[in-house]
C-alpha positions as CSV (number, residue, x, y, z in Angstrom):
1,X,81.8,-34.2,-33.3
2,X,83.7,-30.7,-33.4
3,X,85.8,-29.1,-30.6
4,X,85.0,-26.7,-28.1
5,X,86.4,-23.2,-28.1
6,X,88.3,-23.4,-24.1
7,X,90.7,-20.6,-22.6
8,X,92.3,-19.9,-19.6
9,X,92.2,-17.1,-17.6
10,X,95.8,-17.0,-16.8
11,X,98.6,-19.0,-16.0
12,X,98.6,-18.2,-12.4
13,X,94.9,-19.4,-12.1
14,X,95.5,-22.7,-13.3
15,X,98.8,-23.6,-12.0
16,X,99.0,-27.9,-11.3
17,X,96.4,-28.2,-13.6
18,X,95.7,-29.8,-16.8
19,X,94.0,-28.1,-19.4
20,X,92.4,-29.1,-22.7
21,X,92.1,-26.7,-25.2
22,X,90.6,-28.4,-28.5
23,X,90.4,-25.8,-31.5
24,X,87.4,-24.8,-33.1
25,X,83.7,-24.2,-31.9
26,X,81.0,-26.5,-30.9
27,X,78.3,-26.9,-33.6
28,X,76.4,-30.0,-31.9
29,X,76.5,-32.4,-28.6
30,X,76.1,-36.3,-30.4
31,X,75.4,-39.6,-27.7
32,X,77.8,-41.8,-27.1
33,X,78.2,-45.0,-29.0
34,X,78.0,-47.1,-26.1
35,X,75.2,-48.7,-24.8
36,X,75.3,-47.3,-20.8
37,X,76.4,-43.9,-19.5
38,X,77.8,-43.5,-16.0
39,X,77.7,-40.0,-14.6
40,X,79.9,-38.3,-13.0
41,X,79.2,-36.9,-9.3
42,X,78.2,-33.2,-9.5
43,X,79.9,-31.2,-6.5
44,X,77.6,-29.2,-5.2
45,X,78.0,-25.2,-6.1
46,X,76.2,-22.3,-4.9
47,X,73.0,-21.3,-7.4
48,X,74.4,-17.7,-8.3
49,X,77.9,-17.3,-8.8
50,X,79.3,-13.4,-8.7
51,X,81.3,-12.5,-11.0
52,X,83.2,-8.9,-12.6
53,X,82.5,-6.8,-14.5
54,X,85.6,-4.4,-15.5
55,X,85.7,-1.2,-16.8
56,X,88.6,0.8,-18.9
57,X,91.4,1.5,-18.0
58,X,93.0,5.3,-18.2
59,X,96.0,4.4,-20.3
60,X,95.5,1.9,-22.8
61,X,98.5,-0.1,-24.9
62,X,97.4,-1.5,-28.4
63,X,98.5,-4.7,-29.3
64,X,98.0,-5.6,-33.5
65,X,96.9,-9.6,-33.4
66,X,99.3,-11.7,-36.2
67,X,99.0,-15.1,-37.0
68,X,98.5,-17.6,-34.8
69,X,97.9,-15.4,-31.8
70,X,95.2,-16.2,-29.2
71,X,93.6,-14.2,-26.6
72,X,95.3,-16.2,-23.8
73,X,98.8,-15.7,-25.4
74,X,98.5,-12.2,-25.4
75,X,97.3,-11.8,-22.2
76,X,100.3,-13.8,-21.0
77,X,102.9,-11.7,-23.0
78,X,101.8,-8.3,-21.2
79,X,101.2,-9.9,-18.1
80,X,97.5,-9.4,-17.5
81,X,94.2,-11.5,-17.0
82,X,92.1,-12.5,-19.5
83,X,89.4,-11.2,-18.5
84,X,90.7,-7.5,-17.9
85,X,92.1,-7.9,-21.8
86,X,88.4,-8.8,-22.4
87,X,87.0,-5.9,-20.2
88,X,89.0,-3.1,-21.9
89,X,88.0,-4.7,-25.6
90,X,83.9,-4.7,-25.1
91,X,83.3,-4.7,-28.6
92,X,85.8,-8.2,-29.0
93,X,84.8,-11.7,-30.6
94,X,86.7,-14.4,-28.8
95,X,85.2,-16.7,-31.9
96,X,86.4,-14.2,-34.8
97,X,90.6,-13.0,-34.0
98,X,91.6,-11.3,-37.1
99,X,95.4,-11.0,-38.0
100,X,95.5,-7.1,-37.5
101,X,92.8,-7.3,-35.3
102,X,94.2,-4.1,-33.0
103,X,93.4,-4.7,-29.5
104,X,93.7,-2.4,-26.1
105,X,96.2,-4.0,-23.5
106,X,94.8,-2.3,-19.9
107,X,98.0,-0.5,-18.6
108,X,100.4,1.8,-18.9
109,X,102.2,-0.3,-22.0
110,X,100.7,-3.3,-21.0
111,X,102.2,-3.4,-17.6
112,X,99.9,-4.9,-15.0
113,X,96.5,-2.8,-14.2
114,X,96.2,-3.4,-10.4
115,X,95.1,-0.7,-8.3
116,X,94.4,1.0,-11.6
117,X,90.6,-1.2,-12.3
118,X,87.7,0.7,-11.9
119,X,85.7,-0.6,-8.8
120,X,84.4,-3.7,-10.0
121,X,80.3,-4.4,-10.3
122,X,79.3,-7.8,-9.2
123,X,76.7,-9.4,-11.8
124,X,74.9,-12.7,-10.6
125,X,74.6,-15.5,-12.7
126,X,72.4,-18.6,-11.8
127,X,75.1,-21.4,-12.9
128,X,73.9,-25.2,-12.8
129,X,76.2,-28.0,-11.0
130,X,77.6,-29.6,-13.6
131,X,76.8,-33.2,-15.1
132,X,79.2,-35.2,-16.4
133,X,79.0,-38.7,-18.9
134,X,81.7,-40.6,-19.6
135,X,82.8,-41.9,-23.0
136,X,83.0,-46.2,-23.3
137,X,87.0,-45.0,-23.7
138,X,87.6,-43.0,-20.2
139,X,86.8,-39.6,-21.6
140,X,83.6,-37.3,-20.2
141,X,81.7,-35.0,-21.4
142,X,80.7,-32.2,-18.5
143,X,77.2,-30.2,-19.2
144,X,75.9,-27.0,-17.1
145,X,73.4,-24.3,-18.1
146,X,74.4,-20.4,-17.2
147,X,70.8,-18.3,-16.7
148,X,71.0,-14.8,-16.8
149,X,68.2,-12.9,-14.7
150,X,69.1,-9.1,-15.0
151,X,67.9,-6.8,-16.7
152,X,71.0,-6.5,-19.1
153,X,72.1,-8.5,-21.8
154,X,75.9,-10.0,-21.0
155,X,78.5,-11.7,-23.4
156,X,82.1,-12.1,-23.0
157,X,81.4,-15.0,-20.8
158,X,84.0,-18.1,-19.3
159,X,83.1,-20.9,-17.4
160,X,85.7,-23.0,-16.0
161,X,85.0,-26.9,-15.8
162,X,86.4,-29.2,-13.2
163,X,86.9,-32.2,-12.3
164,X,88.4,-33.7,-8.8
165,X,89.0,-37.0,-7.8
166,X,87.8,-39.1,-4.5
167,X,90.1,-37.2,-2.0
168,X,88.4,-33.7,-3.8
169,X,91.9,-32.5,-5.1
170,X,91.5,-30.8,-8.8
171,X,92.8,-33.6,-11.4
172,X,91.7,-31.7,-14.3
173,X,90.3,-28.4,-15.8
174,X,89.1,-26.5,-18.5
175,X,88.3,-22.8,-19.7
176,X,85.2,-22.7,-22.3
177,X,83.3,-20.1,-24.0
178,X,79.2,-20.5,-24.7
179,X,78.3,-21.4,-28.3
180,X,76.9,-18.1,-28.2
181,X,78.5,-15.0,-27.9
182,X,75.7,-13.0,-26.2
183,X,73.7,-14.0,-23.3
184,X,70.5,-12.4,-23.4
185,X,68.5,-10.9,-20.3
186,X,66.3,-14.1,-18.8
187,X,67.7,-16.7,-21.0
188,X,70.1,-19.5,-20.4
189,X,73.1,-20.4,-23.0
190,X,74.9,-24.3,-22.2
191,X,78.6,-24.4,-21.9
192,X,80.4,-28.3,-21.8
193,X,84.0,-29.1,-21.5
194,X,85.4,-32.4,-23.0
195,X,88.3,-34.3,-20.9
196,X,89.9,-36.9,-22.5
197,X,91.2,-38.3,-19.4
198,X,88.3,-38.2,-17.2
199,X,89.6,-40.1,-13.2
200,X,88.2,-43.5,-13.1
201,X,86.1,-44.6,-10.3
202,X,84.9,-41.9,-7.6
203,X,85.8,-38.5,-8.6
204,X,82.7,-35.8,-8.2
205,X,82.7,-32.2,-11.0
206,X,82.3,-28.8,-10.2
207,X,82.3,-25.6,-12.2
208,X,82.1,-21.6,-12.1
209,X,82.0,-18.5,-13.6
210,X,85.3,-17.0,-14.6
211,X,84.3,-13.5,-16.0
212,X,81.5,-12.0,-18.1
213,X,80.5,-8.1,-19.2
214,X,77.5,-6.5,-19.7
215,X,77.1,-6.2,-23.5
216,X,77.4,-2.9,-25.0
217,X,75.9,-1.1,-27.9
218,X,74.1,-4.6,-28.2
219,X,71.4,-2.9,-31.0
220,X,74.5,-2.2,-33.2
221,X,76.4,-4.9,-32.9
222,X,74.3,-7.7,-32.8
223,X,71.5,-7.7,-35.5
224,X,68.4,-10.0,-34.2
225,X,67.5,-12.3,-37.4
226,X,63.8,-13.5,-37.2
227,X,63.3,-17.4,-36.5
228,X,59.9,-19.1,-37.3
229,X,59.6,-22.9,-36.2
230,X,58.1,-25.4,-38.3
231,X,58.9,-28.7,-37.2
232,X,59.1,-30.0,-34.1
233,X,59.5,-33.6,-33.8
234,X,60.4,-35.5,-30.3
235,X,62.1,-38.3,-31.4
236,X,64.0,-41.8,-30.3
237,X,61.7,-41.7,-26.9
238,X,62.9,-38.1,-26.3
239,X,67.2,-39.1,-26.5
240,X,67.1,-36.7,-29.5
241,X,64.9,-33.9,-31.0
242,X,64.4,-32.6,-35.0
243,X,63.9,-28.9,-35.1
244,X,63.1,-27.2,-38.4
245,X,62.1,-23.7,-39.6
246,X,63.1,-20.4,-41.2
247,X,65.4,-17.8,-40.5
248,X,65.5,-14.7,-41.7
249,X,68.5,-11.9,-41.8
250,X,67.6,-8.4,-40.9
251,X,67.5,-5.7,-43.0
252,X,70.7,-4.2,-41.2
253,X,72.7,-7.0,-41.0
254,X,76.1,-6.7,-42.4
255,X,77.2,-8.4,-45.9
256,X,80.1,-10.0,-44.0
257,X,78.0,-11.8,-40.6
258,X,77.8,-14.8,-39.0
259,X,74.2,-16.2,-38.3
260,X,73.9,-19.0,-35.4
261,X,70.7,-20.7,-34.6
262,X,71.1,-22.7,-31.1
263,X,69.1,-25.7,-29.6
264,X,69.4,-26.5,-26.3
265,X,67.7,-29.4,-24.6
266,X,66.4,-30.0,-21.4
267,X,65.2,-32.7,-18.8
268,X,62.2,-32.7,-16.7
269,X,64.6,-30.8,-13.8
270,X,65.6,-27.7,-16.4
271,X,69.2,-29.2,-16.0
272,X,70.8,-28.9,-19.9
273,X,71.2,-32.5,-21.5
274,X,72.7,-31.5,-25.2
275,X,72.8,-28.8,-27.9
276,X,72.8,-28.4,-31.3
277,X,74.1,-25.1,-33.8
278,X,73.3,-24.3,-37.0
279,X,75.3,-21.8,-38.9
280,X,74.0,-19.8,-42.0
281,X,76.7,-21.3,-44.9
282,X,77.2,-19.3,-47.3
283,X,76.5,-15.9,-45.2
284,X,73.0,-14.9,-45.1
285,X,72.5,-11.4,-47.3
286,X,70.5,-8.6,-45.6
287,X,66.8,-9.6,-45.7
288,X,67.2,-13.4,-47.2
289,X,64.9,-16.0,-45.4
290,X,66.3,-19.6,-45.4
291,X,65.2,-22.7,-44.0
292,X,67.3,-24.7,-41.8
293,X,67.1,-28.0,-39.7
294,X,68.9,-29.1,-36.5
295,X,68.9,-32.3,-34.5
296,X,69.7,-32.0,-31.1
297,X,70.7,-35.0,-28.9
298,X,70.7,-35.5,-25.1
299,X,73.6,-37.1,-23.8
300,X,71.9,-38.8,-21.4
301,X,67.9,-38.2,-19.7
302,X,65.5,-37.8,-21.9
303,X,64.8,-34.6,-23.6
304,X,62.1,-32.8,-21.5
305,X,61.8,-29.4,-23.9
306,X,63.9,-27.4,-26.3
307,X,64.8,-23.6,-26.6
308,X,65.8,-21.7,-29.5
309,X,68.0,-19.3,-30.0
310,X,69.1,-16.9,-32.5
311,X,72.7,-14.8,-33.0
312,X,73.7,-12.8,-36.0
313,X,76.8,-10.2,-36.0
314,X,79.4,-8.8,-37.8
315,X,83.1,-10.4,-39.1
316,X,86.1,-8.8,-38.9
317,X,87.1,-7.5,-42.5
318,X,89.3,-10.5,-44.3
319,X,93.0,-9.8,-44.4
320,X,94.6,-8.2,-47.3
């Protein structure tokens, strides 16, 4: 089982708390080993979370990315939030930082923006309480389901996982991105969060929506490839799924992309249960159609339905 791809926010946000920040993305969700699951209790959220949208700033700083720099790091070194770093850099790929990657820090050089943030946009996102399944060896898994019902596609998106103990005090958190950069207009993408330490005995989980931006220039950035199903097998008494098809690249699509296709499962209540990526290796050229095969698994209910989902963009050029 890989790692997720978690960040925080910034240091003030998660102050007393624990967080895990495995390396890597998430290519799959597999079931536990062990015979019985117990479930966490989901704290209950509101439906539609409101979160920011931020716009430039009027004196932008650049900061050249070297090695071994993440997006949190920088943030901290000039003193701003994440998501404002992520606000002034639209075009940015949390999942692709570059050494020389040259990114604007909102500010005059970097210094806190404050009053200087545009007037912020709200942009509603239906956000699903959280379910939670613990490993045989204390650990959990947390699952939710972000829907996106504008009219705009969004991407930039953080979701902060957490889970509290009997007395409802924070015990543990986590900062994840979607396997999937963009979220488009009426779909849904899953986000999970692994703790290693989940509490033992009562403890409930909640989660919410940290930041996310309406997606710009998505028609040049993000070059749709063209998925045709042809398998579709329900298997294991619906506790795991076999998807299969084609994919094909677009004619536009860069030499130097990376091509995602994402599963998603659902229960009979829409509420996310697993997911599954498969990622084109080597790089899919411009126009090539190849088949592909995914098995998802639901960490718990049975496996109601499956979506599909397809992501293809551009990489950063490799270092010299």
């Amino acid at each position: 089982m890989a790692c997720l791809l978690p960040l925080s926010v910034s240091a003030a946000s998660c102050a007393g708390l624990t967080s895990y920040l495995p390396a890597g993305p998430t290519p799959s969700l597999a079931p536990w080993p062990s015979p019985t699951v117990t479930q966490l209790r989901p704290t209950p959220v509101p439906s539609v979370a409101a979160t920011i949208e931020i716009g430039a700033t009027p004196t932008p700083f650049k900061h050249v990315v070297v090695q071994n720099e993440t997006l949190l790091g920088i943030a901290a070194l000039y003193g701003v939030s994440l998501e404002s770093l992520m606000g002034v850099n639209p075009d940015l790929n949390p999942f692709a930082l570059s050494i020389g990657t040259e990114l604007l820090i909102p500010g005059p050089e970097g210094t806190p923006i404050g009053s200087l943030i545009p007037t912020a946009t709200p942009i509603p996102l239906a956000l699903q309480p959280p379910t939670c399944y613990r490993q045989a060896s204390g650990g959990a898994w947390c699952l939710a389901g972000v829907h996106n019902p504008t009219s705009q596609d969004l991407e930039n998106l953080v979701v902060e996982f957490r889970l509290l103990n009997a007395a409802g005090a924070i015990v543990h958190s986590a900062q994840v991105f979607p396997p999937l950069n963009r979220l488009p207009s009426g779909e849904t993408l899953p986000v999970a969060a692994v703790f290693p330490d989940a509490p033992p005995g009562g403890g409930s989980a909640a989660a919410l929506v940290l930041s996310v931006i309406a997606a710009r220039q998505v028609e040049d950035r993000y070059h749709l490839p063209e998925v045709v199903q042809t398998a579709d097998d329900r298997q294991e008494g619906g506790l795991s799924w076999l998807i299969g098809g084609t994919i094909e690249a677009a004619l536009e699509t860069p030499e130097s992309n990376r091509t995602l296709v994402l599963v998603t499962a659902f229960d009979d209540a829409d509420r996310v249960v697993g997911y599954a990526v498969w990622e084109a290796e080597p790089i899919l050229e411009p126009g090539e159609v190849r088949e592909f095969a995914v098995r998802v698994f639901s960490l718990g209910p049975e496996i109601a339905r499956i979506e599909l989902m397809a992501e293809s963009y551009g990489l950063a050029p490799p270092e010299e």
